[in-house]
Structure formats: C-alpha cells, structure tokens
C-alpha positions as CSV (number, residue, x, y, z in Angstrom):
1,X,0.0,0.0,0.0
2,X,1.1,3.7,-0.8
3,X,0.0,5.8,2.1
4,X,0.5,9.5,2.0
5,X,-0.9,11.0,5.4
6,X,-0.3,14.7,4.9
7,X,-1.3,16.7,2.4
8,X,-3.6,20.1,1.7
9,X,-6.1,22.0,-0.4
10,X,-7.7,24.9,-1.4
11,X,-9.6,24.4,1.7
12,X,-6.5,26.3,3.5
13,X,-3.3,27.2,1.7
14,X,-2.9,24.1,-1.0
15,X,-3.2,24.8,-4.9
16,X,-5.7,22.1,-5.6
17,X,-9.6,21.8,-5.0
18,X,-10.3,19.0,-2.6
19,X,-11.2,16.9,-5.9
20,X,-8.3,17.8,-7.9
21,X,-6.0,16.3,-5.2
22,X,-7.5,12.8,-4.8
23,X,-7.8,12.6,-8.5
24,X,-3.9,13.6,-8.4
25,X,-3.4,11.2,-5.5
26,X,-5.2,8.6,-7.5
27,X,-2.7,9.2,-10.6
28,X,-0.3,9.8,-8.4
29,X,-0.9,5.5,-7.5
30,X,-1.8,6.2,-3.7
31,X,-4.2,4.0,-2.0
32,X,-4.7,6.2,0.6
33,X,-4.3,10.0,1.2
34,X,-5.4,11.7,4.2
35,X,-6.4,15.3,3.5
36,X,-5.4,17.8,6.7
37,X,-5.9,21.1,5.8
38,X,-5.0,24.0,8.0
39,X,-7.5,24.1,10.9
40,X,-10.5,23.6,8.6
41,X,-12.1,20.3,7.6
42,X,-14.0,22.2,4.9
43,X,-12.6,20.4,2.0
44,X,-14.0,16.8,3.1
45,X,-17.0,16.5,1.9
46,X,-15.8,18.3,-2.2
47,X,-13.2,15.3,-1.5
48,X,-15.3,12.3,-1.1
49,X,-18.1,13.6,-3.7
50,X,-15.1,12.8,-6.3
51,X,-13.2,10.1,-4.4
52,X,-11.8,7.8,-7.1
53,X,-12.5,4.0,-6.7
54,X,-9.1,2.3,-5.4
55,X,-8.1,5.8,-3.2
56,X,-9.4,5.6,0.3
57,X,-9.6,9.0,2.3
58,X,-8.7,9.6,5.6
59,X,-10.3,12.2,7.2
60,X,-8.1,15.3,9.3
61,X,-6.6,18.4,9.8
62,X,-3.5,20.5,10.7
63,X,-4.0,22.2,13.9
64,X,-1.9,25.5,14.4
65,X,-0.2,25.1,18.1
66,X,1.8,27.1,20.1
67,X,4.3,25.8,23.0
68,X,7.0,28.0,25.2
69,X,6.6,30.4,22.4
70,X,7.5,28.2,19.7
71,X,4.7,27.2,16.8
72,X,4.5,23.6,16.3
73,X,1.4,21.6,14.4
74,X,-0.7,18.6,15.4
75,X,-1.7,16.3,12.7
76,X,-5.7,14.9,13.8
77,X,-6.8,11.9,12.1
78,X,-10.6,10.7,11.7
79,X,-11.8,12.9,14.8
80,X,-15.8,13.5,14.9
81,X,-15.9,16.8,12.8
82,X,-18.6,17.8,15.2
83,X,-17.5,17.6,18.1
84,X,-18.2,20.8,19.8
85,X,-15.4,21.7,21.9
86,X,-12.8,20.9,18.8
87,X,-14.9,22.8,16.4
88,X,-14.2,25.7,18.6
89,X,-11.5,25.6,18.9
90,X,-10.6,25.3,15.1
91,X,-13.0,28.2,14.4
92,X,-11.2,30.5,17.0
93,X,-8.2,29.5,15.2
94,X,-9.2,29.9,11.7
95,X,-11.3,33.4,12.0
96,X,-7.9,34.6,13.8
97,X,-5.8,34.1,10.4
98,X,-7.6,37.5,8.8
99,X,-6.3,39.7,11.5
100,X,-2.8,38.2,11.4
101,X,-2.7,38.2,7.3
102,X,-3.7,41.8,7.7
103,X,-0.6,42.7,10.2
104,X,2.0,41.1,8.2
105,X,0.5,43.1,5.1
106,X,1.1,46.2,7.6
107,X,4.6,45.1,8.7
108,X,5.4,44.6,4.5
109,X,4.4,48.2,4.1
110,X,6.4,49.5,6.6
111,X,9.7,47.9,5.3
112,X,8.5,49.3,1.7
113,X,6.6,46.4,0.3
114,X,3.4,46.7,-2.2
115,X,1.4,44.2,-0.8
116,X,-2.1,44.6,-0.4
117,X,-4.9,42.9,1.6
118,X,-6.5,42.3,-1.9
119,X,-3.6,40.8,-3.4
120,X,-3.6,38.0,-1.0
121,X,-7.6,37.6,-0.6
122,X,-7.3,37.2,-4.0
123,X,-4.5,34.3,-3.6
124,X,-6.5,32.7,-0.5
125,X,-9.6,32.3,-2.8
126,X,-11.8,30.2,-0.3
127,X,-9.3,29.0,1.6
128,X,-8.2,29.7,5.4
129,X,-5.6,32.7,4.6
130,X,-2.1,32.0,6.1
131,X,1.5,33.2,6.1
132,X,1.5,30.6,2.8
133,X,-0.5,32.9,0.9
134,X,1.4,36.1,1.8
135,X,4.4,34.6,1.2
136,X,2.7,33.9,-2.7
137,X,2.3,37.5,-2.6
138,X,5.9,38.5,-2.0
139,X,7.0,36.3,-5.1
140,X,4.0,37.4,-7.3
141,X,5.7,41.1,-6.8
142,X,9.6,39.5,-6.8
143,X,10.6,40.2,-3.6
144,X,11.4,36.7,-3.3
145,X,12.0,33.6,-5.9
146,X,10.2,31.6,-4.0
147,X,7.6,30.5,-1.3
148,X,10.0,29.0,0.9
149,X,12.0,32.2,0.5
150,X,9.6,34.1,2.1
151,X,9.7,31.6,5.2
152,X,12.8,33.6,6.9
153,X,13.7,35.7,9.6
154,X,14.1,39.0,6.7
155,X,10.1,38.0,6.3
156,X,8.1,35.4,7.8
157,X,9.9,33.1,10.0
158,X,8.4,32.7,13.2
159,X,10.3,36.0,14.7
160,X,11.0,37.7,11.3
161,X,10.8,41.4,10.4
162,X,7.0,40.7,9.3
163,X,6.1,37.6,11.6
164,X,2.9,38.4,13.5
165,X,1.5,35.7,16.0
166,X,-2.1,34.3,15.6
167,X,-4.0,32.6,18.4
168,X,-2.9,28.9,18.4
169,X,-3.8,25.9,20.5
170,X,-1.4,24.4,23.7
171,X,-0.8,21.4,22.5
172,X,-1.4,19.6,25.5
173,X,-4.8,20.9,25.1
174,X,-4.6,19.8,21.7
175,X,-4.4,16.6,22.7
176,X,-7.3,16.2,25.0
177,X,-9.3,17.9,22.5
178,X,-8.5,15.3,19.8
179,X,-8.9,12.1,21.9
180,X,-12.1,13.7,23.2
181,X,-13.5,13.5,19.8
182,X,-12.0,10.1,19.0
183,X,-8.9,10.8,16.6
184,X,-5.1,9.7,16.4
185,X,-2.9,12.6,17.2
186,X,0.6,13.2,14.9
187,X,3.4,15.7,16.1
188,X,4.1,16.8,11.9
189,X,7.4,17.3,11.0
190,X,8.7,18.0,14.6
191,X,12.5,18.7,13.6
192,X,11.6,21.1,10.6
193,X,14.1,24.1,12.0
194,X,14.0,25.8,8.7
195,X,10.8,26.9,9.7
196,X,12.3,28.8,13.0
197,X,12.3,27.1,16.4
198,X,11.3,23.7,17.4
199,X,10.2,21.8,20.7
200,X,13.3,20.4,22.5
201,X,13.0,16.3,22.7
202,X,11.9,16.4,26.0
203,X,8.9,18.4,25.4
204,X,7.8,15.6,22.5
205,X,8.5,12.9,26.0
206,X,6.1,15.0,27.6
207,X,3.5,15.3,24.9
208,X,4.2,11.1,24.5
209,X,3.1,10.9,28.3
210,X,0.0,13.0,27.7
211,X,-1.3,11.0,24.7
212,X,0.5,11.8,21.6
213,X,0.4,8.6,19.0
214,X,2.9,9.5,16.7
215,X,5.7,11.5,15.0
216,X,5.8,12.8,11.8
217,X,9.4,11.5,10.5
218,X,9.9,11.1,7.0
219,X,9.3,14.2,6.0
220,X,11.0,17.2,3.3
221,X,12.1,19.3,6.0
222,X,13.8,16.0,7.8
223,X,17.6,15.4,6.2
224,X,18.5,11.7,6.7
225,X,20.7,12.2,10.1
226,X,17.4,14.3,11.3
227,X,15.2,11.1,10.0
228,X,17.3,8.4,12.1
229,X,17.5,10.3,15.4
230,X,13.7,11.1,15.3
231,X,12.9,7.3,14.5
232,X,15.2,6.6,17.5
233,X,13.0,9.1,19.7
234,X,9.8,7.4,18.5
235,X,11.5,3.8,19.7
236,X,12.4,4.8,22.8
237,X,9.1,6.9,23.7
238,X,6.7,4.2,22.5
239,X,5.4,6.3,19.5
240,X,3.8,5.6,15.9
241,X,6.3,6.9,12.9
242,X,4.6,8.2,10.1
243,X,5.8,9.5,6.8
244,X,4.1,12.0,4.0
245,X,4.5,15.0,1.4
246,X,2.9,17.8,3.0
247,X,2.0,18.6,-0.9
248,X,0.4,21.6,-1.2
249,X,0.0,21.7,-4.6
250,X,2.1,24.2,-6.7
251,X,2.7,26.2,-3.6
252,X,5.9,23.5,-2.5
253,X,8.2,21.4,-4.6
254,X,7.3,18.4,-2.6
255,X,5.1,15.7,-4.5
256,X,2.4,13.3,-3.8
257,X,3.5,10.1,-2.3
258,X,7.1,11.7,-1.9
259,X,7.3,10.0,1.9
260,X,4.8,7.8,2.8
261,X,3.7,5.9,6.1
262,X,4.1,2.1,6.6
263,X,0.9,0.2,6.0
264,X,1.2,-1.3,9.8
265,X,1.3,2.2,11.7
266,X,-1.5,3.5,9.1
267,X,-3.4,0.1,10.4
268,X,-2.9,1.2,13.8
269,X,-3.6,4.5,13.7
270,X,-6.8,3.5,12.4
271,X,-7.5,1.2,15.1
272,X,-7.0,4.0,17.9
273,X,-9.8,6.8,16.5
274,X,-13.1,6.3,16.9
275,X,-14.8,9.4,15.8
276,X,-14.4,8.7,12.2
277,X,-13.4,5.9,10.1
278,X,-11.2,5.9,6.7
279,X,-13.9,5.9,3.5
280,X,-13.0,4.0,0.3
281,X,-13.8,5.8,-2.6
282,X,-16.8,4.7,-5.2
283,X,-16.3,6.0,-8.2
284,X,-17.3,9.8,-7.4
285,X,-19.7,11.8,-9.4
C-alpha cells in the first residue's frame, strides 16, 4: 500500500480543490491519502463527492499550536468533525488568520513592500488565509524567488521582520481535545528548524506521556541524520512513525506520495480513532 498521510487544499493554503488532489493522489498510485488542511475540515466532503475508486480518504486536519513560544502543528486523524469543543477551537483559530494576514500586510508596508490585503484575498480564494499565501504574494511582486524564500527571519519566519502571531492551541490541550472527539494525534514534522524554532525532545517525552500517538518523521524538512535520530525518539518513547509529502500543490516542490507511512502504523492509527473511520472511494460523481 502507498499511504500518504499529509497533504492540503484549497480548503487552507494548498493549490488544488479538494477533488483535484484525490484525482492527483489517484494518478499519483496512492491508496490512501489523508487530506489535513489548515485548521479547517471544509474540503472533506468536495473530497469524497469525487473520491476515485481504489483511493481511500482519511479524514483530518492540521491544527496550528503554540508551546513555550515556539509554533509547532498537530496532525488529527478521523476525529468527529462535530464535536463541539474541537470545532471551537478550530473556528477561533481559523477566524484569527484575517487579523494576522492583515498585520504582516502592515509590517510589508512599513519595510517598503506593495502588498495589499487584496492581493492575498485574491491568492487565498476560499481558503483559510495563512503566512503561505502572503508569502505567494511577496513572489507574485519579486521580492522573493520563491515561497519557501519568504519563510525567513528577513520576512516570515516565526520571529522575522514581518512575523505576526495568531491565536494557536497548547498542545497539551490539543491533545485532550483530539482524543475527546476520538482521533489519532501526529506531532508533523517536529524537527523542521527551517521553519524557526522547534520543541526540545523532552517536550515531545512529555506530549508522548499525555497522549501523543505519533511523530511525523519522514518528511521534506527531515535530512536523513534528522530522520534516524527522530525514529530513534519514537523507539524509545513508545510512538507511531509516520511518513508523508505535506503537498500543497504548486505552492511547494514536494510531490504526492514523496514519503509515505508504513501500512502497519496507518493500520494502527486506524485502530486508535473512533470518531471517524477511513472511507474507500466509489467511483465519485
């Protein structure tokens, strides 16, 4: 089996409608793809209207979380998309994004960049706008060559010149919040420092005592020497390793099925959630 567990949409800051990715995933020669869109689990139902037959979907999202200062995500997998506490919380998360899109289009101005709040409403379409999109916004006006450019401390690295902090989820809270509405909870790509900062080992021991499942290991942002000490960590603290693209479509060089996540763990992570359950796809409309 070809499992890719992390991937996004136009839903939040991917290229691709919810249907062109799982017809991409099924071209692509994936069995299963689990769509986790920023914060949102809007794209889920465009997704299984069009789920090709032989692609199963698992169900998810990205959750935006914040510990000792540093941002860090929580992959959630097959949670109850109802559940009211976790809807909430997403919603207080997502309708937080406008305000913080519209400061780092303030900061951009006052270094001397021509960035508008149109400009990147226009970029975000429907989805949930993010740093992703503004960062599409500095190469659409060649500040930068490319999207990952943008991503550093001269822009929008977590600290940068134009970094402006949104309302995020502890992720201890995260956790409760997940396993209360019966998903599998994934630290992704905890050792991505190009980003800016990440959690020190022993905060991931802590999140393995309060429920995490699994680490995100195989992953673009992961070189090889990063790879094997992480899988290490996972031995030692009991935890799932997972593996996956992160594809967002055009916006990242990263490709569908890039890393992928043994067919075992994806059978176990199954096995743990209970507020959703992976659908095979019918044929679509």
């Amino acid at each position: 089996m070809r499992i890719d567990l992390h991937t996004h949409s136009t839903a939040s800051d991917g290229t691709d409608t919810p249907a062109e990715l799982v017809r991409k995933a099924a071209a692509a020669g994936l069995d299963v793809i689990a769509l986790t869109d920023h914060d949102t689990t809007r794209g889920h139902a465009e997704a299984l209207a069009v789920l090709p037959t032989g692609l199963t979907l698992v169900t998810g999202a990205e959750l935006s979380c914040r510990l000792d200062g540093i941002s860090m995500h929580m992959l959630a997998y097959l949670f109850d998309p109802e559940e009211p506490a976790l809807l909430a919380e997403r919603e207080l998360v997502r309708d937080d994004r406008v305000p913080r899109a519209q400061g780092m289009i303030a900061k951009l101005n006052a270094l001397g960049v021509p960035v508008t709040w149109e400009q990147v409403a226009r970029i975000a379409g429907d989805g949930s706008v993010g740093r992703p999109h503004v960062a599409t916004a500095l190469v659409e006006l060649g500040v930068v060559p490319t999207v990952s450019d943008a991503f550093t401390q001269e822009w929008l690295a977590d600290g940068g010149r134009a970094y402006v902090e949104k309302h995020e989820t502890d992720p201890f809270e995260a956790l409760r919040l997940i396993k209360n509405a019966g998903g599998t909870a994934v630290f992704a790509h905890p050792a991505a420092s190009k980003r800016g900062r990440t959690v020190p080992e022993s905060a991931i021991a802590e999140l393995a005592e309060a429920g995490l499942d699994g680490i995100e290991v195989d992953h673009m942002d992961h070189d090889p020497e990063t790879r094997a000490r992480l899988r290490g960590l996972a031995k030692e603290l009991g935890l799932l390793v997972t593996g996956s693209s992160d594809y967002h479509g055009s916006r990242k060089t990263c490709v569908l099925g890039e890393f992928m996540t043994d067919p075992e763990v994806y059978g176990e992570i199954t096995r743990r959630a209970t507020g959703a359950f992976p659908v095979p796809g019918a044929g679509g409309v």
